[in-house]
Residue, then its C-alpha position, 0 to 999 in steps of 0.5 A: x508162304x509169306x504175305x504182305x498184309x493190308x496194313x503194309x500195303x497201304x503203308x507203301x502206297x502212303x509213301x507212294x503218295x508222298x514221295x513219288x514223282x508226279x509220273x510215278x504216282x500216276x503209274x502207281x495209281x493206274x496199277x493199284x487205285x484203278x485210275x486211268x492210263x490216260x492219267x500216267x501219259x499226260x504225266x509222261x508227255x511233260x518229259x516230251x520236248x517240241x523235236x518228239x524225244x525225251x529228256x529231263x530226267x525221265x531215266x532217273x540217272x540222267x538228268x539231261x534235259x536234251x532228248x536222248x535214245x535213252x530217255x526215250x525208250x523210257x518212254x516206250x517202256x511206259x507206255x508197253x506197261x500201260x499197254x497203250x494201243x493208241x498209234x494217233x496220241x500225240x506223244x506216241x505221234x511225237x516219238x516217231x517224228x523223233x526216231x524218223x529224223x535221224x537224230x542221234x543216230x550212228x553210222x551203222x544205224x543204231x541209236x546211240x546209247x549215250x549223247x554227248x549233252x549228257x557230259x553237261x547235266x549230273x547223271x550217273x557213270x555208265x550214262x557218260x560217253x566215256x562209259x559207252x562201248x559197243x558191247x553196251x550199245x549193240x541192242x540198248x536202246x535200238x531193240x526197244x526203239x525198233x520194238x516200238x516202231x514196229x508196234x506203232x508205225x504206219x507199215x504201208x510205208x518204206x521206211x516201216x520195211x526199213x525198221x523190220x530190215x533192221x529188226x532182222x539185222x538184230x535179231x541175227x546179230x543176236x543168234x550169231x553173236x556173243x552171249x548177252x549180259x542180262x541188260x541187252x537180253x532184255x532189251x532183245x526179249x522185249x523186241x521179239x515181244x513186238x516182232x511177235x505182236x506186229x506179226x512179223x515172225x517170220x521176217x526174223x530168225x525168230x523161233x532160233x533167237x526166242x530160243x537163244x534168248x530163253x537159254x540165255x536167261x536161265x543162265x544168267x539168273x542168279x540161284x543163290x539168295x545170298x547173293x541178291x543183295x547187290x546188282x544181280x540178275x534175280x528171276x524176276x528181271x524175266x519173270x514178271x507174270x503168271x504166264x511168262x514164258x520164262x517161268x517153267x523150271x525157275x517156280x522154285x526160285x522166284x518163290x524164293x525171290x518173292x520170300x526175298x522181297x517180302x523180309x528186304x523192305x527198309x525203315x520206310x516200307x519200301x526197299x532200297x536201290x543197289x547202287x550210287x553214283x559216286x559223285x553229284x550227291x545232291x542229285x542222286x540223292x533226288x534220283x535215288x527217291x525216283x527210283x524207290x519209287x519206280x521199285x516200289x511199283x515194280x515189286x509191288x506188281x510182281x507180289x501182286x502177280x503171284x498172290x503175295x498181298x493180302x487185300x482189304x475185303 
């Protein structure tokens, strides 16, 4: 069984230190230097702007600076790798007054995958509105955005029983819809997670799209090694932990995967991202760095997870 040892450990944390944007290394640092969460959201509250929503680039392939659903359920993908319980903070208080008032929203009460202003700034293909389908946008980002609203909204109120209506409607649309690609399954696993912990199970076909979702999942992923090298659906885009459900009869395979990212590092320790823009090059070169980093952190949590790192006595 391969093992990172200490010294590559400390290798990748060094490039962490100096490469990683400010939010990146604060995130780094609360998972391996046991450094605060508080740390990584005042990072994260720079990428707020006044109306709640988030902009600048948080989503490393958009560099609009204008809020956007996107950018935004970046955000609360932070915040539910934090674990952050606290519905009062200001950022979370900021991303509710954004997702209430309507903005960006279309007639069928989804939020837009893409916004307009995104024509304006760099950013990669699939974030232009001439990328944008509704195929692409029938559960990213609404499932997240719903997901955290269900999590952090005041549920007394009227238009928290809107958003579990809408958690409902989701969650049909899934059981009684297409099969996903790996992308919007995701973002549905993530939504019966906050279905699950808002205690709202049984306002939703639950227990059939928990289900749909895992068969869904054993499904899309990609077996064969030989494979992985491109943009591919490994195991561990659903299984990220030891006790994941989504781990029974796929042990196998993410060892393989585990084997996989151990001997796929590059020159500089850390492992490269499988895709480009194909235009603003000076841009993605900056992006491409954001997201060495954010890849780094997630592998490194995943190796960790699974007894993979040798750690200094």
């Amino acid at each position: 069984m391969r093992e990172l040892p200490t010294d590559e450990f400390d290798r990748i944390q060094g490039w962490l230190h100096r490469s990683a944007r400010p939010l990146d290394f604060a995130r780094w640092r609360f998972h391996f230097e046991e450094r605060r969460k508080d740390d990584v959201v005042k990072a994260l509250a720079a990428y707020q702007n006044p109306d709640g929503g988030f902009g600048h680039a948080l989503e490393p392939d958009s560099w609009n600076p204008d809020s956007s659903p996107l950018q935004t359920s970046q955000a609360v993908s932070i915040l539910d790798e934090l674990g952050f319980e606290d519905a009062e903070h200001p950022v979370v208080q900021g991303m509710l007054r954004y997702l209430h008032s309507g903005c960006d929203r279309g007639t069928d009460g989804r939020w837009r995958l893409t916004v307009p202003s995104n024509d304006l700034h760099p950013c990669a293909p699939w974030w232009n509105t001439t990328s944008d389908s509704p195929e692409r946008s029938a559960f990213n980002p609404s499932a997240l955005l719903v997901g955290f609203l269900l999590r952090f909204d005041d549920c007394t109120t009227d238009e928290y029983q809107k958003t579990v209506d809408f958690a409902r409607r989701l969650v049909d649309e899934f059981v009684h819809g297409a099969p996903l690609d790996f992308h919007p399954l995701e973002c549905m696993i993530r939504l019966l997670d906050a279905v699950d912990e808002a205690e709202r199970k049984d306002d939703v076909a639950w227990e059939a799209a928990a289900a749909l979702a895992h068969r869904r999942a054993d499904e899309l992923v990609e077996r064969d090694p030989a494979k992985w090298t491109g943009y591919t659906c490994r195991p561990s885009w659903f299984v990220r932990s030891s006790d994941s459900t989504f781990l029974a009869g796929n042990e196998a395979v993410l060892e393989q995967e585990l084997d996989y990212l151990l001997s796929t590092r590059n020159k500089e320790g850390v492992w490269d991202i499988p895709w480009t823009w194909g235009a603003f090059p000076n841009e993605f070169a900056i992006s491409e760095k954001w997201w060495k980093a954010d890849l780094a952190i997630r592998n490194m949590r995943l190796l960790r997870e699974f007894d993979r790192i040798v750690w200094r006595p």
